[in-house]
KETOR-367179 format. One record per residue (C-alpha): x negated, y, z. Coordinates in pm, whole numbers, m for minus. Example, Ala and Ser with C-alpha at 12.3 -4.5 7.8 and 13.67 -1.06 7.14 Angstrom:
BEGIN
+--------+--------+--------+
!     xx !     yy !     zz !
+--------+--------+--------+
!  m1230 !   m450 !    780 !
!  m1367 !   m106 !    714 !
+--------+--------+--------+
This chain:
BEGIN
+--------+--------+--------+
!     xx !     yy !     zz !
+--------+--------+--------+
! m15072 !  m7265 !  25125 !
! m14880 !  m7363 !  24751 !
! m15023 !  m6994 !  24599 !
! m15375 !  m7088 !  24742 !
! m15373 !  m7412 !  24584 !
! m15228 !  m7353 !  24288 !
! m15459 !  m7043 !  24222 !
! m15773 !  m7245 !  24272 !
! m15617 !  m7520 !  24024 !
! m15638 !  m7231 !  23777 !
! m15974 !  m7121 !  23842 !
! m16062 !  m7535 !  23791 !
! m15870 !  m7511 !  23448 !
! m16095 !  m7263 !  23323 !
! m16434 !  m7433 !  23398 !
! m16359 !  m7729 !  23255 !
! m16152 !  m7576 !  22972 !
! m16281 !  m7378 !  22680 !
! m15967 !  m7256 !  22573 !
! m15721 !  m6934 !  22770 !
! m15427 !  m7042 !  22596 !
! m15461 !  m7413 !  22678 !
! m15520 !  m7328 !  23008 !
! m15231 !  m7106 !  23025 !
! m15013 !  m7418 !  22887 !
! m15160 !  m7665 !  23133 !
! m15114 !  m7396 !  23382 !
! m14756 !  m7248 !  23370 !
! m14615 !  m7606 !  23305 !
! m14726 !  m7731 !  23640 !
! m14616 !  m7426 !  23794 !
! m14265 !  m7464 !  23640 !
! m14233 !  m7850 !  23811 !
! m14322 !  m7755 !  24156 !
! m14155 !  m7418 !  24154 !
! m13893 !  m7561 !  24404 !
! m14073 !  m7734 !  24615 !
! m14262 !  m7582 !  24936 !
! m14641 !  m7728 !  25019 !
! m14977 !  m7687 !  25200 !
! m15128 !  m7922 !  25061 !
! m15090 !  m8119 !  24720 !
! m15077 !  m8445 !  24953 !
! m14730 !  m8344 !  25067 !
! m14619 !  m8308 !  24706 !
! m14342 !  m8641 !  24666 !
! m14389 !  m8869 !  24365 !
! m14043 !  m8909 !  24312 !
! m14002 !  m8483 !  24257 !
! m14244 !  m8511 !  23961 !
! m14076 !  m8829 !  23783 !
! m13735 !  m8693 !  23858 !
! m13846 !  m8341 !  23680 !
! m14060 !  m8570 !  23386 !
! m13730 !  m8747 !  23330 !
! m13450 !  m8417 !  23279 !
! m13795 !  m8221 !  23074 !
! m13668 !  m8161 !  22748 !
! m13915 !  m8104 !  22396 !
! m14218 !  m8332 !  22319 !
! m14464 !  m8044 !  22372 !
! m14320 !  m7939 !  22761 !
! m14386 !  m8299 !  22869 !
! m14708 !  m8306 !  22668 !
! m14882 !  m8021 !  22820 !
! m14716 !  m8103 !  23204 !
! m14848 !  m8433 !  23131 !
! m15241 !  m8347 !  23097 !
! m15183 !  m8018 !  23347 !
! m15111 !  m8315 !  23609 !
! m15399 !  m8575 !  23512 !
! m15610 !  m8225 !  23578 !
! m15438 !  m8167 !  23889 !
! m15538 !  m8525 !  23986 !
! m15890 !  m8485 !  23884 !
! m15849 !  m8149 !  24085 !
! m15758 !  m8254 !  24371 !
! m15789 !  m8661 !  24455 !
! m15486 !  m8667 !  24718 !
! m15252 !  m8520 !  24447 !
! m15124 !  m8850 !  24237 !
! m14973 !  m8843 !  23886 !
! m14768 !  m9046 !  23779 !
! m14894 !  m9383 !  23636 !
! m14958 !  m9424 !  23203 !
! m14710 !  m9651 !  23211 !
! m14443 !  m9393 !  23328 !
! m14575 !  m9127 !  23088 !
! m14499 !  m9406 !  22778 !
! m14230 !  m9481 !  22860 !
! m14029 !  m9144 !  22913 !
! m14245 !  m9004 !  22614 !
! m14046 !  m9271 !  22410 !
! m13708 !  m9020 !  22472 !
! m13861 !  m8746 !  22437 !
! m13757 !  m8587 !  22091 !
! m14004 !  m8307 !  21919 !
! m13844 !  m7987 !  22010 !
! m13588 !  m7871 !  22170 !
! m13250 !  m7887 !  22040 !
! m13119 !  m7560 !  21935 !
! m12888 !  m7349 !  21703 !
! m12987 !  m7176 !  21353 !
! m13191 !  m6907 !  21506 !
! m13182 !  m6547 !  21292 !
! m13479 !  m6289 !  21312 !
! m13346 !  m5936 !  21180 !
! m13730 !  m5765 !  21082 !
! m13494 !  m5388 !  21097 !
! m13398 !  m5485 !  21422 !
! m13731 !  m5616 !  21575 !
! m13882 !  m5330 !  21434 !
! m13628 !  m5041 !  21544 !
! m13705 !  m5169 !  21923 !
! m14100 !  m5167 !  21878 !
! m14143 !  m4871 !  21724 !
! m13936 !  m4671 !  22002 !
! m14137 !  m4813 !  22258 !
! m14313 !  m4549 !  22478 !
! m14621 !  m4775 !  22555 !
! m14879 !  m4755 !  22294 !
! m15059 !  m5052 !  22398 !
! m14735 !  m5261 !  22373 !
! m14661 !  m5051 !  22055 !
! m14985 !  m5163 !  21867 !
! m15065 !  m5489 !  22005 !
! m14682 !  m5629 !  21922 !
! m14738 !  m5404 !  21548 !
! m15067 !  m5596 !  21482 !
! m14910 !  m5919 !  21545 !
! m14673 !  m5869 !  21303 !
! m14891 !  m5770 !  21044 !
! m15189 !  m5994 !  21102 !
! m15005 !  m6305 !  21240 !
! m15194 !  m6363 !  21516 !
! m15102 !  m6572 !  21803 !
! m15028 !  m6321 !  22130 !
! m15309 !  m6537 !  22349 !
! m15537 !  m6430 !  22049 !
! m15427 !  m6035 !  22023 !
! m15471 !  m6039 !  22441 !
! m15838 !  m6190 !  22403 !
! m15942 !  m5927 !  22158 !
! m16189 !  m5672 !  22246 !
! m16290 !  m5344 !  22043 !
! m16591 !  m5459 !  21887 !
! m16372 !  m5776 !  21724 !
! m16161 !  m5511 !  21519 !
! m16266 !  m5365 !  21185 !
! m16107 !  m5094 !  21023 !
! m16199 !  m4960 !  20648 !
! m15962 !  m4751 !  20491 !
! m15632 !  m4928 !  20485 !
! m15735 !  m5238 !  20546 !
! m15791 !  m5394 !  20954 !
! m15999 !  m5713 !  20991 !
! m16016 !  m5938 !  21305 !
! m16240 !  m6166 !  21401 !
! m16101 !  m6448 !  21635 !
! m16327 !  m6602 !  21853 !
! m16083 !  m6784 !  22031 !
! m15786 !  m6921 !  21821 !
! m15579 !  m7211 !  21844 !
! m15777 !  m7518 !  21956 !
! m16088 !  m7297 !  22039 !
! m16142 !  m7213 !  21670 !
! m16277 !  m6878 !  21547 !
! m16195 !  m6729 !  21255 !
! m16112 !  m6380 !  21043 !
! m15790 !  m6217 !  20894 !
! m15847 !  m5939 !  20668 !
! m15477 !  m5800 !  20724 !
! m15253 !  m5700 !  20428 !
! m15302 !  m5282 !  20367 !
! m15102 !  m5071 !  20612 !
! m15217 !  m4699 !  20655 !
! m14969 !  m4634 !  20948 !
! m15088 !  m4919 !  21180 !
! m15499 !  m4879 !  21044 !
! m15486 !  m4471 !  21173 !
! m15301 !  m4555 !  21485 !
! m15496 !  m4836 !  21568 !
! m15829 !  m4656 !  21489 !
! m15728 !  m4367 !  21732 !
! m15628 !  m4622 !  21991 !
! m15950 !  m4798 !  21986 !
! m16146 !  m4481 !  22044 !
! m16048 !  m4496 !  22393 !
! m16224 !  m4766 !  22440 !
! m16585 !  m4924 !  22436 !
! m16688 !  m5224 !  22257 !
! m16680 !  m5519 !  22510 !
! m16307 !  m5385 !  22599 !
! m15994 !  m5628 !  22637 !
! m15798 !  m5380 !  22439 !
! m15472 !  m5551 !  22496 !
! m15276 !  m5680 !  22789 !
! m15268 !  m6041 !  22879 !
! m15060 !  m6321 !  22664 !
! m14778 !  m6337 !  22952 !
! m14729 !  m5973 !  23027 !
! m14726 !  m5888 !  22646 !
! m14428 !  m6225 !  22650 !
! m14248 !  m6097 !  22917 !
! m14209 !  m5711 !  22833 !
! m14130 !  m5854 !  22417 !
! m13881 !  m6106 !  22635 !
! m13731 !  m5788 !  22780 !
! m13682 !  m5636 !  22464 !
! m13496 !  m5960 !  22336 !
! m13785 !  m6089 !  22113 !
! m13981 !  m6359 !  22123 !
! m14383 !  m6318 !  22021 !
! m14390 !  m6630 !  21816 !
! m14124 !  m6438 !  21575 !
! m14411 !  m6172 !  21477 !
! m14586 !  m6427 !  21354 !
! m14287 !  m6572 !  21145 !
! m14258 !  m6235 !  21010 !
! m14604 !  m6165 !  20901 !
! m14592 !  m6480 !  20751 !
! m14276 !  m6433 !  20512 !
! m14341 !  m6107 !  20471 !
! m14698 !  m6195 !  20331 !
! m14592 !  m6432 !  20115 !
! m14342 !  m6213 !  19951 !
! m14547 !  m5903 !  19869 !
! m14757 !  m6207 !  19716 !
! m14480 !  m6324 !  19477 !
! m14361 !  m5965 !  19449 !
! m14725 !  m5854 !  19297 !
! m14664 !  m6138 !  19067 !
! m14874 !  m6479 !  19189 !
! m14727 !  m6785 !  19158 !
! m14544 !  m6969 !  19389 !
! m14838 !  m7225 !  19478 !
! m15078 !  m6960 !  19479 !
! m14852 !  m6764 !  19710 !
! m14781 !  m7088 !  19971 !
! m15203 !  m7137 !  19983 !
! m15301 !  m6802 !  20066 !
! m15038 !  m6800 !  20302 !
! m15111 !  m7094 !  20486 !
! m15520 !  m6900 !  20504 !
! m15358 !  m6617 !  20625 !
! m15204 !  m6806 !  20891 !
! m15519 !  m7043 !  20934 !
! m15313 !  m7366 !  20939 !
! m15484 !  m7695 !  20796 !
! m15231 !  m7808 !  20593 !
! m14909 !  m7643 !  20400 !
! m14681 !  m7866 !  20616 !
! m14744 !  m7646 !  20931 !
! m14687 !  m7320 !  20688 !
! m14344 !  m7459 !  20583 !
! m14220 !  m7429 !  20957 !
! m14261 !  m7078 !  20951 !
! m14144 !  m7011 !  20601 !
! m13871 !  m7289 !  20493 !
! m13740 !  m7422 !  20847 !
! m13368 !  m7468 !  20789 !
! m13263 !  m7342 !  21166 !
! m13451 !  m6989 !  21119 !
! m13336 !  m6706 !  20897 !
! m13501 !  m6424 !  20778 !
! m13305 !  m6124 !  20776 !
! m13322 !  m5749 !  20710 !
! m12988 !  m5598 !  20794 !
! m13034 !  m5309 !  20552 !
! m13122 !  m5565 !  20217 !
! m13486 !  m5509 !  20187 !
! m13574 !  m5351 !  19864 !
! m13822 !  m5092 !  20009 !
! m14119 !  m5298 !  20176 !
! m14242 !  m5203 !  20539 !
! m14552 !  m5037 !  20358 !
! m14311 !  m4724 !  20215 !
! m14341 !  m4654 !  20590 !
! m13961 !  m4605 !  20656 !
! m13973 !  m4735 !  20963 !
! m14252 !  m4518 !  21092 !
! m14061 !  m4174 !  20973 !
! m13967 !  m4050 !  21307 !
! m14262 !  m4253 !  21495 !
! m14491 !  m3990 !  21346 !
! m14324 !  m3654 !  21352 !
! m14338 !  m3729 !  21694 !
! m14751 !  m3690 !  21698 !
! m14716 !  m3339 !  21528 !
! m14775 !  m3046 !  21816 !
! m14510 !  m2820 !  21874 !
! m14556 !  m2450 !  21819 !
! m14687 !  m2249 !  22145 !
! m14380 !  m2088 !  22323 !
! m14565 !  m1804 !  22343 !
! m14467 !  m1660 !  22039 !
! m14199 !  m1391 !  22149 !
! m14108 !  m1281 !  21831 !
! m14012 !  m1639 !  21745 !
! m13730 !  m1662 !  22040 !
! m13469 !  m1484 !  21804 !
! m13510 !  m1693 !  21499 !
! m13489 !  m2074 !  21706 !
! m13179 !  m1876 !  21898 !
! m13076 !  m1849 !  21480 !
! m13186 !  m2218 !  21392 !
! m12972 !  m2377 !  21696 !
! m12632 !  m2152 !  21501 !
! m12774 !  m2356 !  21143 !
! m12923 !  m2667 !  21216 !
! m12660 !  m2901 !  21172 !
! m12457 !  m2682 !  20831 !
! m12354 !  m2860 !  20512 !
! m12539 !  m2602 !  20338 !
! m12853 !  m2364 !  20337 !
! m12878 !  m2023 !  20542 !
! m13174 !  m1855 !  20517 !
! m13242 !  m1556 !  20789 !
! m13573 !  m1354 !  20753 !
! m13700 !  m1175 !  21027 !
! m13997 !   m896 !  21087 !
! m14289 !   m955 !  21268 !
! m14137 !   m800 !  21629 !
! m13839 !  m1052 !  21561 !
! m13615 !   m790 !  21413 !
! m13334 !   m963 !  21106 !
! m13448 !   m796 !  20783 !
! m13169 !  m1002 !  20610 !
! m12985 !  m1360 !  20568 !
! m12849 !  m1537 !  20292 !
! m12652 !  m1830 !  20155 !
! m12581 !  m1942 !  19801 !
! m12278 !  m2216 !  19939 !
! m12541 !  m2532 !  19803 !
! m12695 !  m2740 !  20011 !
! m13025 !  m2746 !  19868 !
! m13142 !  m2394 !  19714 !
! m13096 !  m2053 !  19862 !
! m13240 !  m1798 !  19564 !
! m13399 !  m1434 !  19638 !
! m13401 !  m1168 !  19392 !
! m13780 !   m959 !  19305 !
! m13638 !   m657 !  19602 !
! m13548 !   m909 !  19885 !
! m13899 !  m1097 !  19841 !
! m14073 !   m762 !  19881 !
! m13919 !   m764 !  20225 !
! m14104 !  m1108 !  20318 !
! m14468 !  m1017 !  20332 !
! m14602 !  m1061 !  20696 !
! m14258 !  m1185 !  20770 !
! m14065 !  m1495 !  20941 !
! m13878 !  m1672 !  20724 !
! m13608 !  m1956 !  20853 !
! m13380 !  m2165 !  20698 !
! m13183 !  m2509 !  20747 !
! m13229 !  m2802 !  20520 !
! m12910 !  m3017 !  20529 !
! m13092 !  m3379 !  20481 !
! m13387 !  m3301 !  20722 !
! m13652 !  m3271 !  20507 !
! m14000 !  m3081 !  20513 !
! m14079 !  m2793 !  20259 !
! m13945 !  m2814 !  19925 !
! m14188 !  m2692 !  19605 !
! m13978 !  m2377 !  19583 !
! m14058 !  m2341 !  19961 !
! m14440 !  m2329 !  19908 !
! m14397 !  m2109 !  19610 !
! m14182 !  m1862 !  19796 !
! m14451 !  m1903 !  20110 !
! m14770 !  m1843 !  19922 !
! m14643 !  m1565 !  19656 !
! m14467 !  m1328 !  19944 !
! m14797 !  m1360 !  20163 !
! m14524 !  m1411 !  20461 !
! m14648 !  m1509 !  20792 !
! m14418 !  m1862 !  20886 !
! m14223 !  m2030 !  20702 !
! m13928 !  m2286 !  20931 !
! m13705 !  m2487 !  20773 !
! m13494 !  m2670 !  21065 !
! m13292 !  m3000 !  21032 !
! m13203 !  m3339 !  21180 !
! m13560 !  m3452 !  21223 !
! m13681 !  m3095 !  21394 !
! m13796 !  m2778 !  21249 !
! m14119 !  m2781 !  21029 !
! m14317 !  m2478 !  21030 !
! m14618 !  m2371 !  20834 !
! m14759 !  m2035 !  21000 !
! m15083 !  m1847 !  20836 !
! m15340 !  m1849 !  21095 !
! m15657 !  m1858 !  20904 !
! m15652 !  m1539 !  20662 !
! m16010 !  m1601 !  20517 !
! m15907 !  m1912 !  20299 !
! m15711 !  m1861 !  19979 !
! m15397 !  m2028 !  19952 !
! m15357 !  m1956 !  19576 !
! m15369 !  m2343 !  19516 !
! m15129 !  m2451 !  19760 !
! m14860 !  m2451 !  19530 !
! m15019 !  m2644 !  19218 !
! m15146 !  m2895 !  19484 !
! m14826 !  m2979 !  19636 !
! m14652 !  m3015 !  19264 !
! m14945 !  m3284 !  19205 !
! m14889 !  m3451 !  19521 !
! m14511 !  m3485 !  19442 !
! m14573 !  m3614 !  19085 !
! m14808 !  m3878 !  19242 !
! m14497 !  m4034 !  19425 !
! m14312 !  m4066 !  19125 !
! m14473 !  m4375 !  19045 !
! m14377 !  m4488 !  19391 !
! m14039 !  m4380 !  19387 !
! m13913 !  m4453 !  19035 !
! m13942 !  m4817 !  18984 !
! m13768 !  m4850 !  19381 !
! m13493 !  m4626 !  19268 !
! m13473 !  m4836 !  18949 !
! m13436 !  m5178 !  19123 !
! m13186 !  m5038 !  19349 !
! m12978 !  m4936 !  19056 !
! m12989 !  m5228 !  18898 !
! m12920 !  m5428 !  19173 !
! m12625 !  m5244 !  19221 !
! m12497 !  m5256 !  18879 !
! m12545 !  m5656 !  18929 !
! m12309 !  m5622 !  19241 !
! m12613 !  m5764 !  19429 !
! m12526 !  m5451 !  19701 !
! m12249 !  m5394 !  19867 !
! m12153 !  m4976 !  19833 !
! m12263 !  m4996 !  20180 !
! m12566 !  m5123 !  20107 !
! m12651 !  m4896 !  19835 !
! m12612 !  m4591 !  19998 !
! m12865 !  m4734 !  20282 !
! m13109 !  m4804 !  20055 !
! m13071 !  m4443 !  19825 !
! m13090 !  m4309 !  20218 !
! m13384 !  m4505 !  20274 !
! m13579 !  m4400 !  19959 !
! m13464 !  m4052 !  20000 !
! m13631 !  m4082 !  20354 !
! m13970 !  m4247 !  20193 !
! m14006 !  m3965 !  19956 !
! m13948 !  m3715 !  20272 !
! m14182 !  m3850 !  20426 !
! m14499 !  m3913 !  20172 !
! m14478 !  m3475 !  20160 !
! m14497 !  m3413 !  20469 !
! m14803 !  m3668 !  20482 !
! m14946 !  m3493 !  20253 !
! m14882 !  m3105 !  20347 !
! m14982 !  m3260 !  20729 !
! m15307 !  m3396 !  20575 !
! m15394 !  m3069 !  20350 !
! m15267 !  m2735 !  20541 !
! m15520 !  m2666 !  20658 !
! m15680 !  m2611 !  20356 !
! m15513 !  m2364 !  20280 !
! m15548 !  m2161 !  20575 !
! m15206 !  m2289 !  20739 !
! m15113 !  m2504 !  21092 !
! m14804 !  m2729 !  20991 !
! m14611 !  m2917 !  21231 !
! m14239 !  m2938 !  21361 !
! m14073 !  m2834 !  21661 !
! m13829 !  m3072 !  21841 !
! m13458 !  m2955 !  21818 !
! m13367 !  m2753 !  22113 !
! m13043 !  m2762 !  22290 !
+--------+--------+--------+
């Protein structure tokens, strides 16, 4: 039967070939030409159905690799015949290198909106360490745990397999989101684990998604070479250790990815934050924090309160004793302060404290001051992105530092922040952004500066003697 045959070409393929993804080539394109036709036997496969097919192939590369897949089938299988070499020079001849196409546009927001909401996390990571390593997807789906190294920051591969059979290693560009996901997904595993899926089921789910694999290797390759230039190296220094991140042999194969006039590079939101301020990973990580147990009863009145105040133009705070009983609320009218006088933060020790923060932010300093000087039991503040919480549950450890700590932690973004918030000013006094523009970008930075606290009070709770996390918004 056709499937028989064809499956025991395969197996042929990869004896006598060293190389999966060559195989896979060879493979596929023979699969492709007698897709239409119906056979027992290769014998019964007409001559004229493979020229005719040779003839309409378009791109250089197609009839190259259907070209050697059927010299193998020959050597395969001696009552299959190929075509003669004369036939195979002669239609090469019309054959033009490529395929003719439009200017094609890769939006990096776009590509990376759709891969971060993916539910699969081996999907998720394998298509996120494409993009930042530039690997080739046959290479990502013939990795296996032991050929991953992770030290801080910074991921390291080793590729045994590459392009042409060669090995060789990319030390990745630092990325602390992808290096503690990736380390977490690898622990399910042992080290002579595939850890990915194979090179056509990783093609056809990014297919379904409307991307193309190849393009995460575009990306990681201009994005690269701009944090290069950005850091200040010269343009030639930038273009060589590009083309050794990429492992091409010469510059001219780099210039495809980076200078070729029918591809753009495009971030729809004018890129002035980089991909390592984590914006896109914002919500992607909330969603890892646990929710707080249902269990607490007295707790049932104050979300019933957050629902009423989630979504206000300004801050209500409600405080509540520890059988869920309202002590008191409050609101100043502002949208970002709500201030207690010396009798009303009496009330708060052992108390539940909620309130709504407008922008959707985690605890403010005046939050953890207020926290750690009442001695209350929770503090909530609820918003677009959920409601944080920070609940005392380990009375033993101090928590006198809490509040010094955090202010150091925020003064250590500064550096971060500033000279982002500077370029985007200036950029906008230039008339380099659009209003539009400018308003995505202060909502962007507001968003990285969100999110590098609650990294930080995530990371360092504990400490303190608190459990921090958020809550999802209920209906």
């Amino acid at each position: 039967m056709k499937y028989d045959v064809l499956e025991r070409y395969r197996s042929y393929l990869n004896e006598i070939l060293d190389n999966k993804n060559t195989v896979d080539r060879y493979y596929f394109a023979v699969v492709k030409c007698l897709r239409n036709i119906q056979f027992d036997t290769l014998s019964d496969v007409s001559n004229k159905h493979i020229e005719e097919y040779l003839i309409k192939l378009k791109g250089s590369g197609n009839f190259s690799a259907l070209k050697n897949g059927l010299k193998h089938l020959e050597d395969f299988d001696m009552s299959f015949k190929a075509p003669e070499e004369d036939f195979f020079k002669r239609i090469a001849k019309n054959k033009r290198r490529g395929t003719k196409r439009g200017v094609k546009v890769i939006i990096l927001d776009m590509i990376q909106k759709k891969i971060n909401a993916l539910k699969n996390e081996k999907l998720k990571i394998g298509y996120r360490l494409m993009q930042l390593s530039g690997l080739r997807v046959s290479e990502v789906a013939n990795l296996k745990k032991e050929d991953i190294k992770i030290d801080g920051q910074v991921i390291t591969v080793d590729v045994k397999k590459g392009k042409g059979g060669k090995s060789g290693k990319v030390i990745c560009d630092p990325n602390q989101y992808l290096s503690e996901k990736l380390q977490q997904y690898l622990d399910g595993y042992s080290e002579q684990d595939n850890i990915f899926y194979s090179a056509e089921t990783m093609k056809k789910n990014a297919r379904k998604l409307g991307i193309e694999c190849h393009d995460l290797r575009r990306i990681a390759a201009i994005t690269h070479r701009n944090k290069l230039k950005d850091s200040g190296m010269s343009i030639e220094e930038a273009n060589k250790d590009t083309k050794e991140y990429l492992r091409h042999e010469r510059f001219s194969t780099t210039k495809r990815y980076l200078f070729n006039r029918k591809l753009k590079f495009k971030d729809e939101n004018v890129n002035i934050l980089k991909e390592d301020c984590y914006i896109n990973e914002l919500k992607d990580d909330l969603n890892y924090v646990v929710e707080a147990p249902e269990s607490i009863t007295e707790l049932i009145p104050v979300r019933k309160q957050e629902k009423k105040i989630v979504n206000k133009k300004v801050e209500y705070a409600y405080i509540y004793d520890q059988d869920g009983k309202e002590l008191f609320n409050k609101s100043d009218g502002k949208a970002n302060q709500v201030a207690f006088t010396a009798s009303e933060t009496a009330m708060m020790k052992g108390a539940v404290l909620t309130h709504n923060h407008p922008g959707g932010s985690t605890f403010s300093e005046a939050d953890i001051y207020t926290l750690v000087e009442t001695g209350m039991k929770e503090m909530r503040a609820t918003g677009s992105n959920g409601t944080f919480f920070l609940r005392k549950v380990d009375h033993s450890i101090s928590a006198k530092l809490f509040y010094d700590d955090y202010t150091k932690a925020i003064n250590n973004i500064y550096p971060l922040t500033d000279p982002i918030y500077n370029k985007i000013q200036r950029k906008y006094a230039n008339k380099e952004l659009t209003d539009e523009e400018y308003k995505k970008n202060i909502e962007k930075l507001n968003a990285l500066f969100m999110f590098k606290r609650h990294e930080w009070i995530k990371n360092n709770a504990k400490n303190y003697g608190y459990k921090y996390g958020i809550e999802k918004n209920r209906r």
